[in-house]
C-alpha positions, 0 to 999 in steps of 0.5 A: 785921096786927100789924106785928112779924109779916110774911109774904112770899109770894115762894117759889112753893108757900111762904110764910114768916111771922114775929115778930120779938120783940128782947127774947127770947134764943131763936128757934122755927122750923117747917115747916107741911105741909098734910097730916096722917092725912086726907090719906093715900091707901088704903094709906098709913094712918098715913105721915105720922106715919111719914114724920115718924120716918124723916126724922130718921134721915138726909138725903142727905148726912147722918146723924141722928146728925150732925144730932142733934150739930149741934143739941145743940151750938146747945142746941137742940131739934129735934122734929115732930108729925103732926095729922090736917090738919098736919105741923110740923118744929119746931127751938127754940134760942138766936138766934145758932144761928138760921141752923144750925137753920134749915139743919138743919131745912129739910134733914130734911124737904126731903131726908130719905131714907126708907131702907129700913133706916132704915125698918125700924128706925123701924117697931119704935119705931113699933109700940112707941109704938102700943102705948104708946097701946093701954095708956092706956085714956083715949088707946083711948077718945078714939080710938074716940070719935072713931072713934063721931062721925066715921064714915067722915070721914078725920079719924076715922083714927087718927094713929098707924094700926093695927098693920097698916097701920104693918106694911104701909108700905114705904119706897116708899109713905113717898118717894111720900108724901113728894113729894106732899105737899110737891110739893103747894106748900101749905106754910108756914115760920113763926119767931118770936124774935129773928128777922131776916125778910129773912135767914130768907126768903133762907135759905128761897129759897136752899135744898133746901125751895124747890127740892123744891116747886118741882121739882112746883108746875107744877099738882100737885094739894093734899094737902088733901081737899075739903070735904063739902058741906052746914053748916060744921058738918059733922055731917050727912054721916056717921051715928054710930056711937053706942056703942063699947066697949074691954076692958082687962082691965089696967087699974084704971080705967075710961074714959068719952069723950063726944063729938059733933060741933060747928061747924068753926073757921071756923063764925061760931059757933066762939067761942060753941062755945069758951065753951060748952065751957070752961064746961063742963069746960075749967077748974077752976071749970068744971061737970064738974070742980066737980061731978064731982072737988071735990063728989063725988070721982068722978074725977082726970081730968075734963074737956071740950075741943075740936077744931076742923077745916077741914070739922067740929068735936069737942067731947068730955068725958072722965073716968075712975074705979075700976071700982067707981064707974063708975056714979056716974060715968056718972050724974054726967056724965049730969047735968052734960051734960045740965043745960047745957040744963035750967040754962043758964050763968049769966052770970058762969060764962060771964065765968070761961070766957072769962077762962080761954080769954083767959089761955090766948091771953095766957100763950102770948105768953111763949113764941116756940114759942107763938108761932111755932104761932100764926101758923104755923097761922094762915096754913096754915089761913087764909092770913092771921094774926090778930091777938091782939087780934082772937082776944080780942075774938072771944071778949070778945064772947061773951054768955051767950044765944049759950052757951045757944043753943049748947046748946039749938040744933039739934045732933049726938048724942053719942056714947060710948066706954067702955074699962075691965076687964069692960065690960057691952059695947054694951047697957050703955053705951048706956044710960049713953048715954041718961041724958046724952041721946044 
C-alpha cells in the first residue's frame, strides 16, 4: 500500500482510511455505508436515497439549519449521494475546520432523526426531484435500460424509486433502515488532505457513529446482498427483457440506450472490459463519437460507458437525436457496435483508450475529494486499497487481443431503451435492436 494512506481497523463494525497530502490547503471527509437501493427491503424501495435527504434536516440536538451555518462559516460543503450498493455523507472544507466538519458529519448520519415532519417536508422535494428525472429522456432511458438487462436483480431498481414507493415511505420504515444498515457495522470513514490519521481515528472512536454501530455489532446481519451463484459476470441468472419503450411527448428528442451485461469489478477480465468500452465511446477519439457526432452529425450526446457491481456489470452507449433522425441514428449505432466484431480495435485505438482511462486515474490525484473516493470506495468494496500505480498497470497491461477477445467472446445480449415523442413501440425498436445484433 502506498504509505501516506493508512488504515486503522481499531473501531469495531469501522474502518478509517487516509491520505494525508501536506502540501494541499483543503481536507474531504465521508462516511461509506455498504447499502445502497439493492440492499432495501420490500416496502423500502427508495429509502436510502430518502434517508439521505432527511438526515440533513436535524440530528437530535440540532437543526439543519445550524448544521448548515456552522459548515458554511468553515466555507465548506456538506453533501451526500445514494448508489445502488453505497451510501456516502461527504463534508469538504479548508484543513483548519477539519475537526468541526468531522463533528458535523458523523452527527448527521450517526444521529439524524428522521422526523415525521421533517419527512413529509422532504417527501415533496423528493417527488420533485423524481420528476425532474422523469423529464430528462436520457435519464428515463438509462433507467429502463438497466430495468431490460437487469430483470428482477435489485441492482435494476431505480435509485430514487417510484412515485409510489417514495408516497408510501413513513418515518418508521426510514429509522428501522437506518439502524440496520448502520447496525449492520460494514462501514468506512475515508479522509484525504491535509489530514492528521491518528486525530481523525480518536475523533471517530470517541463519538456517536462508533457508539451507534457498536450498540448492533453483536451479530447483526450485513446490509449487502449475497452474491448469485454462477460466473462473476453475472449475466445468467436473470433473463433480458430486451426491448423498452418510454413516450415523451415533450421532448424534441429522442433517446437510444444500448445496454447488456459485462464482468463485475472483481472479474479478471475488468480492465480488457474498461478498454474495450472507452474504444468504443469512452473518449473523444472513440468509434461512437467520431463516427456518430464528428463524421456524420447525428447526435450531441454520444457515448459509452461502465458500471461495475459487486455481483455484475453494465457496459451501455447512449445517444440522442431529433426525432427526424432517429433512424440514422439507430443505423449508426448499429454499425458502429456491431463492427467492434467485424474491425477489431486496432492497436493504437487501444493505446488512446488506455491513455485516456489513465489520464482520468491521474487528473483525479489533484483533487483530495477524488481521492478521498478512492480509497474510500476501495476499502468497502475490497477491504483493501489499491494503489494507483497498481490501477495503471492494470490497465497499461492490456493488449489489443484481450479487447478484441472481449467482443468477440461468449457475451450477454443487448438490450435496448428508446424514449422520444411518438415511439413505433416494442416491434419497431426491436428491429433497431436486430441491426446492432441483440
Amino acid at each position: 500500500m502506498d504509505p501516506t494512506i493508512r488504515v486503522d481497523r481499531s473501531i469495531p463494525g469501522l474502518r478509517v482510511v487516509t491520505e494525508d497530502l501536506p502540501w494541499c490547503h483543503t481536507a474531504a471527509v465521508g462516511v461509506w455505508i455498504a447499502a445502497g437501493s439493492a440492499n432495501e427491503a420490500p416496502g423500502e424501495h427508495g429509502a436510502a436515497h430518502f434517508l439521505e435527504h432527511v438526515l440533513f434536516k436535524r440530528t437530535a440536538t440540532t437543526s439543519g439549519r445550524e448544521l448548515s451555518e456552522r459548515i458554511d462559516l468553515l466555507g465548506g460543503d456538506l453533501n451526500a449521494y445514494t448508489g445502488r450498493e453505497h451510501t456516502c455523507y461527504h463534508v469538504h472544507v479548508p484543513a483548519e475546520g477539519l475537526g468541526t466538519a468531522v463533528d458535523v458529519l458523523v452527527d448527521v448520519v450517526a444521529n439524524g432523526s428522521c422526523a415525521a415532519d421533517d419527512v413529509e417536508i422532504e417527501r415533496d422535494v423528493v417527488l420533485d426531484e423524481l420528476a425532474g428525472r422523469a423529464d430528462d429522456p436520457e435519464d428515463l432511458a438509462c433507467e429502463l435500460v438497466t430495468e431490460a438487462v437487469l430483470g428482477d436483480d435489485p441492482l435494476a431498481r431505480p435509485i430514487i424509486g417510484t412515485e409510489e414507493s417514495v408516497a408510501a415511505l413513513d418515518a418508521d420504515t426510514l429509522q428501522s433502515f437506518h439502524r440496520r444498515v448502520l447496525r449492520a457495522g460494514d462501514v468506512v470513514v475515508a479522509a484525504a488532505g491535509r489530514v492528521d490519521h491518528e486525530e481523525l481515528v480518536r475523533r471517530i472512536a470517541d463519538g456517536p457513529l462508533a457508539a451507534v454501530i457498536a450498540d448492533g455489532s453483536d451479530g447483526a446481519a450485513s446490509a449487502r446482498p449475497d452474491p448469485p451463484s454462477g460466473p462473476a459476470t453475472g449475466h445468467e441468472g436473470w433473463a433480458p427483457t430486451s426491448v423498452l419503450v418510454g413516450e415523451d411527448d415533450d421532448s424534441e428528442q429522442v433517446l437510444l440506450a444500448l445496454a447488456r451485461r459485462t464482468p463485475s469489478r472483481d472479474h479478471r477480465d475488468r480492465a480488457s472490459a474498461q478498454v474495450a468500452t472507452a474504444v468504443l465511446g469512452g473518449g473523444l477519439s472513440s468509434r461512437l463519437f467520431q463516427r456518430v457526432r464528428e463524421e456524420l452529425g447525428l447526435a450531441y450526446t454520444v457515448y459509452a460507458s461502465m458500471d461495475q457491481f459487486r455481483t455484475t456489470g453494465l457496459v451501455s452507449v447512449v445517444a440522442g437525436s431529433p426525432v427526424g433522425r432517429v433512424d440514422a441514428l439507430g443505423d449508426a449505432l448499429a454499425e458502429v457496435v456491431s463492427g467492434m466484431v467485424r474491425r477489431p480495435p486496432s492497436v493504437d485505438e487501444v493505446d488512446r483508450a488506455i491513455g485516456h482511462l489513465t489520464g482520468s486515474i491521474r487528473l483525479g490525484l489533484d483533487d483530495p475529494l477524488s481521492r478521498m473516493t478512492r480509497i474510500g470506495r476501495h476499502l468497502l468494496d475490497r477491504d483493501a486499497v489499491v494503489t494507483v500505480a497498481d490501477s495503471l498497470s492494470r490497465l497499461r497491461a492490456v493488449r489489443r487481443d484481450d479487447v478484441a477477445d472481449y467482443w468477440t467472446g461468449e457475451i450477454a445480449p443487448w438490450c435496448l431503451a428508446a424514449v422520444g415523442p411518438g415511439m413505433p413501440g416494442a416491434d419497431g425498436a426491436a428491429g433497431l435492436l436486430a441491426r446492432v445484433g441483440g
